[in-house]
C-alpha positions, 0 to 999 in steps of 0.5 A: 500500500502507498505509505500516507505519511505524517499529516502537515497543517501548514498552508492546509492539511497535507501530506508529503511521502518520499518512496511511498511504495516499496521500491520493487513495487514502484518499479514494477508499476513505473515500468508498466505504466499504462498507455493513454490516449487522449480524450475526446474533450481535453488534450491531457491522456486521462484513463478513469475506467478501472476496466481500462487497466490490467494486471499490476495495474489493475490491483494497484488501483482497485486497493488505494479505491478501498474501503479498508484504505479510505479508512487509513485516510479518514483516520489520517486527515480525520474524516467524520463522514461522508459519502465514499466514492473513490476513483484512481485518474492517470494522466500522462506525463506532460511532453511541452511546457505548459501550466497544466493547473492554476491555482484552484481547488478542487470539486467540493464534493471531493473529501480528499485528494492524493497525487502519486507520482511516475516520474523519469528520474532524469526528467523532474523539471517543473510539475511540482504541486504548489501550495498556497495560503487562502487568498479572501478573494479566491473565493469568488472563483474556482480557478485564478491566475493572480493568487500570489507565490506558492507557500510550499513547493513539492518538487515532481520526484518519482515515488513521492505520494502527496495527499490532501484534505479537501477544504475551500481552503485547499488550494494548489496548482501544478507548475510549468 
């Protein structure tokens, strides 16, 4: 299972784990990464549909969209309720420069997000998740481009696992 780390407070609830998973494991899976198309309404390859994955893959996703895991995140992050419905996203790397997310925040409904990431050890330029303290007037939009610097940068490194609290204060964007 992906290790959830040591809950952070600072600029919002969060996590930040370095070689999250088992090293053969992490290999395993980065070696058989699975092959994405584009989708018909956005340039990025996303793959949502559980059945579109396979063997490694297909296990890999089906135990960090369990019961038994979201547990280990509400007891983490201290969820009280809510209505579980859980889905594994994989995009595929990003091949030219590009801001890939302003700063916003995520679905409401979301209760909790996490980002495990497949990088190329020789190309971790850019992709890091930036973080950012609550502007006031953030909250008239989802997405802004005028939301000052980040408060914390995590660097886009192979193997790291970053997970988050869902909160009108849980704001964060993907860099160039």
């Amino acid at each position: 299972d992906i290790q959830l780390g040591l809950l952070e407070e600072e600029p919002f609830k969060h996590t930040v784990v370095f070689n999250c998973l088992d090293p053969d494991l992490y290999q395993e899976l980065y070696q058989s990464f699975p092959k994405i198309k584009p989708s018909p309404k956005s340039n990025t390859p996303t793959l949502k549909k559980s059945g579109e994955l396979t063997g490694i893959w297909k296990s890999f996703a089906e135990r960090h969209i369990s019961k038994e895991f979201f547990q280990k995140v509400a007891e983490l992050f201290q969820i009280k309720e809510g209505k579980m419905r859980c889905q594994c996203i994989i995009n595929s790397a990003v091949t030219t420069p590009s801001s890939v997310k302003l700063p916003h925040r995520d679905n409401p409904e979301t209760l909790w997000a996490g980002i495990l990431y497949f990088s190329d050890p020789d190309d971790c330029d850019g992709g890091n998740l930036n973080l950012y303290k609550v502007n006031p007037n953030f909250y008239k939009k989802r997405y802004t481009n005028n939301h000052g610097e980040p408060y914390k940068v995590v660097k886009y490194e192979p193997n790291k696992f970053v997970s988050w609290l869902n909160t009108p204060d849980s704001i964060h964007g993907v860099s160039i």
